[in-house]
C-alpha angles and dihedrals in degrees: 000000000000113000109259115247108230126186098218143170118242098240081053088043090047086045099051089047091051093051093045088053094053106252117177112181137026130180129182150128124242122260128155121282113021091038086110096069087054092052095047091051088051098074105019088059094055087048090063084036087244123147121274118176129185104208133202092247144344096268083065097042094061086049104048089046087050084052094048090048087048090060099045107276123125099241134214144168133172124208141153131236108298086040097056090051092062082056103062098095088047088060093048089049091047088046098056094029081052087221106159114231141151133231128193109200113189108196126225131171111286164111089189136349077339120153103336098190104045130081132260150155102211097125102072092107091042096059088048100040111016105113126050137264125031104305133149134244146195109209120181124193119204126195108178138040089246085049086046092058098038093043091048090057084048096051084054094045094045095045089055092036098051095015091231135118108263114190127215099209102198131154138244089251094053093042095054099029120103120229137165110261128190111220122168108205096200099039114116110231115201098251119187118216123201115267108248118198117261099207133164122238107277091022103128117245124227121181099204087023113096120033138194100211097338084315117117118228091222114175115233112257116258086042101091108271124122099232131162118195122199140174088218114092094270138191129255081275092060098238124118130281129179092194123123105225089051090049096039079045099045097040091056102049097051087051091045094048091069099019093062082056087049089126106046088046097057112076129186138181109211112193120184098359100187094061117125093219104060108192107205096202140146147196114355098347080065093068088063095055093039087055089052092052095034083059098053118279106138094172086075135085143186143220114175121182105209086175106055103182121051095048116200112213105201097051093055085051103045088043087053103040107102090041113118088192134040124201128171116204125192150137098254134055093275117303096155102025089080086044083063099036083064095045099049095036085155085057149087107229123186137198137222107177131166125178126175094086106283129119112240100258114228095239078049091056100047094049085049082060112045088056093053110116114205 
């Protein structure tokens, strides 16, 4: 049967993804922009008598969804901006605990309470960097409602594959507007399901004992292993340590499990490739860039990063290589623009930025670059 072609929201396309990829429980407070998505869950949960809450606030919401994953539930909650700031411990505690979740950040105008409406992309670093300590991070980057669906079932695949958080950082434009989106309700997507420990009666059971590729093969908590979960750097049993060589051991390898896949993580469309001006640009700042070369403008070019965090070097630098000029586009004051800087020291970047919660207009674009000096 041919996939059905759907004209559907983003919150309904990051909802259906959700439900294709099995999620069981969602908890979240609302916030605009990304309220939608809640209410959605809400019912199509109850329909497949899964398990929907509506929490206090969003420091429980991030808690509740790390205690649903540690018993077995794939585990999801959306948020914007300043909800996604009261997270931030939760994600620490879901990185070191290696408890696989998911956050949808929808991203409005800020710092603060901000423009909470309008679109933005000023919370790149913060997805990166927001929590504290050295931690890693999957962050994947949509620009399309069809992105939107099929990003939201592989935030689900990589978090139980790797049991880490992985964040969707969308904004408030991709989230309400309405696209058409091809599903196909009888297709079979590849879903990855955590690996669960197979032991014999008397083995001993150690939660961050035993690994598939860095990764523990922790059982889920009600079904008979004695497991203990904490947000201290802890030993194979599970239990605390304050020792150095425990912390230096367990730190690496959290980082290494996701470093060492560095270059199947991170994902990137290259459009027009021999252009001479190479636009670095993602999410919804990429759909600026893509009109201008959809309308014939052959002298751009466009690297778009659909995956943020873990960046891949070299295939910034391969895609960019042949490009006599290098601009980064996006909707903040250069988050990723330094990223990039770093990564291209042999090269001229430049930026073309715009905040206040307004997309960069074509025409806006190509006056911004005509008055760029190399």
């Amino acid at each position: 049967m041919s996939k059905q072609r759907e004209i559907l929201q983003g919150a309904e396309a990051c909802v259906k993804g959700a439900i294709k990829a099995g999620i069981g429980f969602f908890a979240g407070y609302p916030i605009t922009p990304s309220t939608e998505i809640a209410e959605l869950l809400s019912t199509e949960l109850a329909k497949e008598e899964k398990i929907f809450i509506q929490m206090e606030d969003e420091i429980a919401s991030i808690t509740a969804i790390i205690g649903a994953s540690l018993a077995g539930k794939k585990s999801m909650t959306a948020t914007s901006g300043p909800g996604f700031s009261l997270m931030q411990e939760g994600l620490g505690y879901a990185t070191i605990a290696e408890v696989p979740i998911v956050v949808v950040n929808v991203q409005r105008g800020g710092p603060s309470t901000g423009l909470p409406t309008k679109v933005s992309q000023g919370d790149v670093m913060q997805s990166k960097w927001g929590t504290h300590g050295d931690h890693p991070v999957i962050v994947l980057s949509p620009c399309s409602v069809q992105e939107l669906y099929e990003m939201t079932i592989q935030a689900f695949n990589l978090a139980e594959k790797y049991r880490n958080p992985v964040v969707i950082l969308t904004t408030e434009t991709i989230v309400h507007m309405r696209e058409k989106v091809e599903i196909d309700p009888f297709e079979t997507v590849d879903i990855f399901n955590r690996i669960l420990p197979s032991i014999n009666p008397g083995d001993t059971y150690l939660p961050y004992g035993k690994f598939s590729d860095d990764v523990p093969i922790m059982g889920n908590i009600g079904d008979g292993y004695g497991t203990s979960v904490t947000g201290l750097v802890h030993m194979e049993n599970g239990f605390q340590s304050a020792d150095y060589e425990v912390a230096d051991r367990l730190v690496r390898r959290i980082h290494r499990k996701i470093e060492k896949h560095t270059s199947d993580l991170f994902d990137i469309e290259i459009l027009n490739p021999d252009a001479e001006t190479m636009f670095i640009s993602y999410g919804v700042a990429s759909r600026t860039v893509k009109s201008l070369i959809y309308t014939n403008h052959p002298e751009i070019g466009l690297v778009r990063p659909k995956t943020l965090f873990p960046i891949d070097p070299i295939k910034i630098q391969q895609a960019t290589k042949n490009a006599k000029r290098i601009v980064v586009s996006e909707l903040n004051l250069g988050q990723y623009y330094f990223e990039m800087q770093r990564i291209l020291p042999h090269k001229k970047v430049h930026l073309i930025e715009k905040i206040g919660g307004e997309l960069i207009s074509p025409n806006e674009m190509l006056r911004r670059i005509e008055e760029l000096h190399d």
